[in-house]
VOVEX-889085 format. One line per 8 residues: number of its first residue (from 0); their letters; for each residue x, y, z of N, C-alpha, C, CB. Coordinates in steps of 0.1 Angstrom, whole numbers. Glycine has a CB too. Example, Ala and Ser with C-alpha at 12.3 -4.5 7.8 and 13.67 -1.06 7.14 Angstrom:
0> AS> 132:-57:78:123:-45:78:132:-33:78:113:-45:90 ~ 128:-22:71:137:-11:71:129:0:79:141:-6:57
***
This chain:
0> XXXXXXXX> 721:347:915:731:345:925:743:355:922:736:331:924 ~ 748:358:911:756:367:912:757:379:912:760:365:906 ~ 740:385:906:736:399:918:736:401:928:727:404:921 ~ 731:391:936:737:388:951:749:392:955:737:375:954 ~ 757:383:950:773:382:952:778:399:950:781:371:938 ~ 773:399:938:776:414:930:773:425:946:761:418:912 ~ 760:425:948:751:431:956:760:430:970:735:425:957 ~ 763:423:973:772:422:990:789:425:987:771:401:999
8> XXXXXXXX> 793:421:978:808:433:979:806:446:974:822:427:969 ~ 794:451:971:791:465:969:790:472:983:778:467:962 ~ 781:462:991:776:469:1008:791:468:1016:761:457:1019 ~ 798:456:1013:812:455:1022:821:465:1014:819:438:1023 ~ 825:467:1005:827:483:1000:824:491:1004:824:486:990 ~ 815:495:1009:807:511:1012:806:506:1028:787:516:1002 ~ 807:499:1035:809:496:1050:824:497:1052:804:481:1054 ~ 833:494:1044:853:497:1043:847:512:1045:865:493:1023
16> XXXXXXXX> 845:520:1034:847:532:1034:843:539:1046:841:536:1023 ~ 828:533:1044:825:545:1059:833:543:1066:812:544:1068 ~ 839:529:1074:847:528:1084:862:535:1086:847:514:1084 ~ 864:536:1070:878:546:1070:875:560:1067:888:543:1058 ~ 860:565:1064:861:578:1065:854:580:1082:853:585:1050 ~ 854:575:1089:845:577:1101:865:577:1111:829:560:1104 ~ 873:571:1106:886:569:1113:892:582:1110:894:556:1108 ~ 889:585:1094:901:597:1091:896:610:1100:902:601:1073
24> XXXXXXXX> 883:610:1099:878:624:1104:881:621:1117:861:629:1102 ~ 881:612:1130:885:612:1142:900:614:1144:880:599:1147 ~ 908:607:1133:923:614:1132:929:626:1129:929:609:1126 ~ 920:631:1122:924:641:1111:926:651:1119:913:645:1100 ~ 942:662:1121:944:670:1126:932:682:1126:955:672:1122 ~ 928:690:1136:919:698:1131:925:710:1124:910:701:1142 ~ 913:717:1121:917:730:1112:924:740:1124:901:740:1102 ~ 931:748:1118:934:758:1126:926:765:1127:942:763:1126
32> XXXXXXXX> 924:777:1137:918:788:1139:917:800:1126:924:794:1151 ~ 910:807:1124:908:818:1117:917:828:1125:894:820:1115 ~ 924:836:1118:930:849:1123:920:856:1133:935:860:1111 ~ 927:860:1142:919:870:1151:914:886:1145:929:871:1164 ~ 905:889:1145:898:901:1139:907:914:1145:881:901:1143 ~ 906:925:1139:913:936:1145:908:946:1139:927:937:1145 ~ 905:955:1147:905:973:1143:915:980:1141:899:982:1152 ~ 914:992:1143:924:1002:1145:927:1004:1161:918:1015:1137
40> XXXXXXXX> 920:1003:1168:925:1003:1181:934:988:1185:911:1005:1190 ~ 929:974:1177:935:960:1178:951:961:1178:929:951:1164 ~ 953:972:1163:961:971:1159:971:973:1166:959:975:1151 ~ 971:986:1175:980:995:1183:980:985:1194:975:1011:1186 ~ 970:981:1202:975:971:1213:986:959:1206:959:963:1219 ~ 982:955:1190:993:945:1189:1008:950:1188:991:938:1176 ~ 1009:962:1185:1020:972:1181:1028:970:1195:1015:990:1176 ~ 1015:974:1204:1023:979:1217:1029:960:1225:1007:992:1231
48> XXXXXXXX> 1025:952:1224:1025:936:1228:1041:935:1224:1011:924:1219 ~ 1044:940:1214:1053:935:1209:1064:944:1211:1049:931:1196 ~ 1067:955:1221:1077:972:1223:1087:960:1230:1069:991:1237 ~ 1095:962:1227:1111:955:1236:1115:945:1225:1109:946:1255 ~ 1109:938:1212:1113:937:1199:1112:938:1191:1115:933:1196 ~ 1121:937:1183:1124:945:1167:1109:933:1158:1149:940:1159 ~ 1105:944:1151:1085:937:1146:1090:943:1132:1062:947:1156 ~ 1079:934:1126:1080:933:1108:1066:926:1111:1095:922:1096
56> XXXXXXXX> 1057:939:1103:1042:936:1101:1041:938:1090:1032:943:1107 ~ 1039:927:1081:1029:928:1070:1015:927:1066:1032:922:1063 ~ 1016:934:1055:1003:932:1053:996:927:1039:1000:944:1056 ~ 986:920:1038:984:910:1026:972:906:1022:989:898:1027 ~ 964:902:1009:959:895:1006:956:885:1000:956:898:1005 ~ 944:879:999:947:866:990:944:871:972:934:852:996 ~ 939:882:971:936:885:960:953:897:951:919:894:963 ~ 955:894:960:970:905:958:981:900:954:976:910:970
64> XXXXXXXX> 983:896:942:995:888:933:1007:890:938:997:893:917 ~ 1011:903:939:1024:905:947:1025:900:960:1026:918:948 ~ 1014:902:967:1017:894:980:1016:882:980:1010:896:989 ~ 1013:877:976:1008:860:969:1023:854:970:999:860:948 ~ 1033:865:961:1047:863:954:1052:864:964:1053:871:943 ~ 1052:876:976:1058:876:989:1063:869:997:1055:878:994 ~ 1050:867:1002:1044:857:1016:1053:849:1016:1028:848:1017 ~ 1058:836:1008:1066:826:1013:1080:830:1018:1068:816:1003
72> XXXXXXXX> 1085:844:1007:1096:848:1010:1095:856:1023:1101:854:998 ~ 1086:861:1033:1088:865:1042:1084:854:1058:1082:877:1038 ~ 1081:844:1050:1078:833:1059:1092:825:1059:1064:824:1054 ~ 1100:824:1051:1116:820:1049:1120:830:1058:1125:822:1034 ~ 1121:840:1057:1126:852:1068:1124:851:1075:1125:863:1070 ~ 1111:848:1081:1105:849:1093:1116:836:1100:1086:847:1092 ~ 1117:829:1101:1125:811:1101:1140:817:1103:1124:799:1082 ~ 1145:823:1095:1156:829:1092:1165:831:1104:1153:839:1087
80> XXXXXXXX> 1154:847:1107:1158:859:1115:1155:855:1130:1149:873:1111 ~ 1140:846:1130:1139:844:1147:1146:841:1157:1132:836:1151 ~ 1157:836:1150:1166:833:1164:1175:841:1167:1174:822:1163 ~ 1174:851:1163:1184:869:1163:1173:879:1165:1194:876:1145 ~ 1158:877:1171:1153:878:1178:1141:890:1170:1163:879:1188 ~ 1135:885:1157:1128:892:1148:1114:889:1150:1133:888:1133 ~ 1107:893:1152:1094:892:1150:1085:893:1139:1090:898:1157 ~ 1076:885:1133:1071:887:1126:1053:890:1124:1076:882:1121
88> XXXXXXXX> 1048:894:1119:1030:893:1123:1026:897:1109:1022:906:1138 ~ 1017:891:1104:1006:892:1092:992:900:1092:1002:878:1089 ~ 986:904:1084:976:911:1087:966:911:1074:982:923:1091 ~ 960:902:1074:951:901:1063:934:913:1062:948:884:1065 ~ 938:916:1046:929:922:1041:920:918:1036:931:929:1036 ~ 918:908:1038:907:901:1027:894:902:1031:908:886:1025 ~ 881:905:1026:868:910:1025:864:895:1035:861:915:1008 ~ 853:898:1039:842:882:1046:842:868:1036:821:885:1047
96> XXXXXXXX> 838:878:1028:835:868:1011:848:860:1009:833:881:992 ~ 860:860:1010:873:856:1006:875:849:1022:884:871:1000 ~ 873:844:1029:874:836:1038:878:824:1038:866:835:1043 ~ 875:816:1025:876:803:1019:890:805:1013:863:799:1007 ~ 891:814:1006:904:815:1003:917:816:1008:905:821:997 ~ 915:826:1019:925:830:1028:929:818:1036:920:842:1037 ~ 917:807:1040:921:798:1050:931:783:1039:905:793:1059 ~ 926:789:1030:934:780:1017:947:782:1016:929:783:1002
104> XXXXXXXX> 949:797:1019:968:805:1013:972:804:1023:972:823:1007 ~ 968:803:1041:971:798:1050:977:784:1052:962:800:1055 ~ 969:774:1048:971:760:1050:983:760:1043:960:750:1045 ~ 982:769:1032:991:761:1019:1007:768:1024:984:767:997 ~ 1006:782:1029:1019:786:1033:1024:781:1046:1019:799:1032 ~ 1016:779:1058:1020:776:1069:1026:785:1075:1025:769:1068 ~ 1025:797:1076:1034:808:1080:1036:797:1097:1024:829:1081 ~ 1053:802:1101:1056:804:1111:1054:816:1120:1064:801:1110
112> XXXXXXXX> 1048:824:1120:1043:842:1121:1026:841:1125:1046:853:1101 ~ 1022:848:1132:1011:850:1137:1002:858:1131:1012:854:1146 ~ 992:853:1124:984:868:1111:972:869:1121:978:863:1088 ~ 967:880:1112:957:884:1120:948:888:1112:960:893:1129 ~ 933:891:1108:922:898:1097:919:911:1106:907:887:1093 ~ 922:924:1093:914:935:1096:901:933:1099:915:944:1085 ~ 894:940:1107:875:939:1111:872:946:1095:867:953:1129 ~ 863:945:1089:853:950:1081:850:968:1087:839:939:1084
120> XXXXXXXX> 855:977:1078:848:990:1082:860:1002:1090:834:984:1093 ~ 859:1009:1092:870:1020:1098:882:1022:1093:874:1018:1111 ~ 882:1016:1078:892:1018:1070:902:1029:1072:888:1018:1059 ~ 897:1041:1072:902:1051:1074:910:1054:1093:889:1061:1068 ~ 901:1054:1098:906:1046:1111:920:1040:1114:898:1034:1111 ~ 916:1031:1108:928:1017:1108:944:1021:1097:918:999:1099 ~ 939:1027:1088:951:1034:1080:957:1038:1091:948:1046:1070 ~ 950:1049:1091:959:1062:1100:968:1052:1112:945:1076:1112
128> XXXXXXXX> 961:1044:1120:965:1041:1130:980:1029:1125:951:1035:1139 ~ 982:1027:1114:993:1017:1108:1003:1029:1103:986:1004:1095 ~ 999:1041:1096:1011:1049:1089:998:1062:1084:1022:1037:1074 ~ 997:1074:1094:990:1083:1083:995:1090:1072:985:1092:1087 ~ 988:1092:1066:992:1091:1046:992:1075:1041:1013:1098:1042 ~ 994:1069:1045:994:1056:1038:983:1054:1031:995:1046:1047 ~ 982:1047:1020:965:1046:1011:964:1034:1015:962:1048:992 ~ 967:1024:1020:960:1013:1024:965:1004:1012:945:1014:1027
136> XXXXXXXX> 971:1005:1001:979:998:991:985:988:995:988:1006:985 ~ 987:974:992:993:959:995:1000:957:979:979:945:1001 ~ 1011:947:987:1015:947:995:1024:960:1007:1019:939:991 ~ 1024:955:1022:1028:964:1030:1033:960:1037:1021:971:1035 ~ 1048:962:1044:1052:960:1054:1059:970:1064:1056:952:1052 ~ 1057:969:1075:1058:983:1088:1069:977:1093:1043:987:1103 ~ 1080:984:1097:1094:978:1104:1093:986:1116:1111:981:1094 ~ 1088:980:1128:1092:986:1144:1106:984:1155:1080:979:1153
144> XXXXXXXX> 1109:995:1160:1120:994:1166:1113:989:1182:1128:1008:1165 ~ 1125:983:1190:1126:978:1201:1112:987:1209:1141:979:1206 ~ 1120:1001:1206:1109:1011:1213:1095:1013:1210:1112:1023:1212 ~ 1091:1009:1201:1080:1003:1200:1076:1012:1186:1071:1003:1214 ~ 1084:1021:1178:1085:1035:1170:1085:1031:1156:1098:1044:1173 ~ 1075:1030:1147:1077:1028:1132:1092:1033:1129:1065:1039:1123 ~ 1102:1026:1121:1113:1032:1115:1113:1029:1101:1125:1027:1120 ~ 1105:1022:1095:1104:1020:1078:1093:1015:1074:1115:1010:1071
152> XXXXXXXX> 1091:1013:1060:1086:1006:1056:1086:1004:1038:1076:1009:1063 ~ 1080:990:1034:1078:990:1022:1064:988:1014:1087:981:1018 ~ 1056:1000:1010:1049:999:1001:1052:994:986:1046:1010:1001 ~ 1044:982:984:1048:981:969:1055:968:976:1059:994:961 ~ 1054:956:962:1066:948:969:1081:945:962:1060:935:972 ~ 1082:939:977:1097:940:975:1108:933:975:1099:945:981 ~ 1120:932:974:1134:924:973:1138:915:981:1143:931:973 ~ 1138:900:985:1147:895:991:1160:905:999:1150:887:982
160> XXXXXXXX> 1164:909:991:1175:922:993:1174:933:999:1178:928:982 ~ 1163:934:994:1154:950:1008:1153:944:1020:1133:956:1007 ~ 1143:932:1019:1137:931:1033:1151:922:1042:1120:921:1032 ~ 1160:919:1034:1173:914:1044:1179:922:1048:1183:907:1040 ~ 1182:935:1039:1192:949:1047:1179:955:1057:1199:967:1031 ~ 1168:956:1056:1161:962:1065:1156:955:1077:1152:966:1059 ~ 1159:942:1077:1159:933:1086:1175:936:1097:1157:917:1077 ~ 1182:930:1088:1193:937:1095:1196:947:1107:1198:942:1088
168> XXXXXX> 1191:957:1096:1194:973:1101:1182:974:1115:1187:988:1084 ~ 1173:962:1113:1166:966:1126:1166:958:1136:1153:969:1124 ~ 1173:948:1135:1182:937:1144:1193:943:1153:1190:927:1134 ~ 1197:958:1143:1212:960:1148:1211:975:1159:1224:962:1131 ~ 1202:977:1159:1188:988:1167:1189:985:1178:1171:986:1163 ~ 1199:992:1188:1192:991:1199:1180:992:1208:1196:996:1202
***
C-alpha cells in the first residue's frame, strides 16, 4: 500500500510539472530573431538607410574580449545619445559555428541598437566597402555624418571618453 501511495504522488508530481512546463512554454516570451545577414553590398544599403543621421556602427564579436568589455558601454550610449538624435547599429562577426553564443551575448546585453551578422565569405569585399585599408581588426567602430560620409573611427578599443567626445563632435555636425 504504500508503493502505491508512494507510486501516485510520483504520477501527480510529473502531471504538476508537465502541466507547468506545457504553461511556461505557451507563455514564455519568444526568442528574438537572429540578426539579419549582410554582405558588402548589405552593408552600404544600411549606410545609405540611415544619410540625414548622425550613425555609430560597430563592430563585434562574441569571441572578442575587448568587445565583450565594450558592448554594454556602447549600449549605455546608445540610451544616452538617442534622444539628441544618435544612431546606433551593431555588426556581428561571428563565424555559423558561434551562433549559440552570439544569441547568448545578445539576450544577455539587450542592446537597444539594431545588429546585424556579416554573410560568410567576401571578406575582402566587405572590408573595403566599411573603410579601405581597414584589416577587418575588432573591436570597430565607423562614425557617419548626416551626409551619409565616414568622418572617424576607432580601431582598437576604446574610452568611455573617446566615444563621448566623438559622439558629441558628431551630434554637433551639421
Amino acid at each position: 500500500m504504500r508503493f502505491t501511495l508512494n507510486l501516485l504522488a510520483l504520477v501527480a508530481a510529473l502531471l504538476t510539472l508537465l502541466v507547468t512546463l506545457t504553461f511556461a512554454q505557451s507563455t514564455a516570451p519568444r526568442a528574438a530573431k537572429d540578426p539579419e545577414l549582410i554582405d558588402a553590398q548589405g552593408y552600404t544599403k544600411l549606410v545609405e538607410r540611415y544619410k540625414g543621421k548622425p550613425l555609430l556602427v560597430t563592430f563585434w564579436a562574441t569571441w572578442c574580449e575587448p568587445c565583450r568589455d565594450e558592448y554594454p558601454m556602447l549600449n549605455e550610449l546608445a540610451k544616452q545619445y538617442a534622444p539628441q538624435g544618435l544612431n546606433v547599429v551593431g555588426v556581428d562577426l561571428d563565424q555559423d559555428g558561434d551562433l549559440i553564443l552570439m544569441r547568448r551575448f545578445l539576450a544577455r546585453y539587450k542592446p537597444i541598437f539594431p545588429n546585424y551578422r556579416k554573410k560568410q565569405g567576401g571578406e575582402d569585399a566587405f572590408v573595403q566597402a566599411v573603410l579601405p585599408g581597414w584589416t577587418g581588426s575588432i573591436p570597430a567602430s565607423f562614425f557617419y555624418g548626416k551626409d551619409g560620409q565616414q568622418i572617424g573611427n576607432f580601431v582598437g578599443a576604446g574610452s568611455r571618453e573617446k566615444y563621448e567626445a566623438a559622439i558629441r563632435m558628431l551630434l554637433s555636425k551639421p
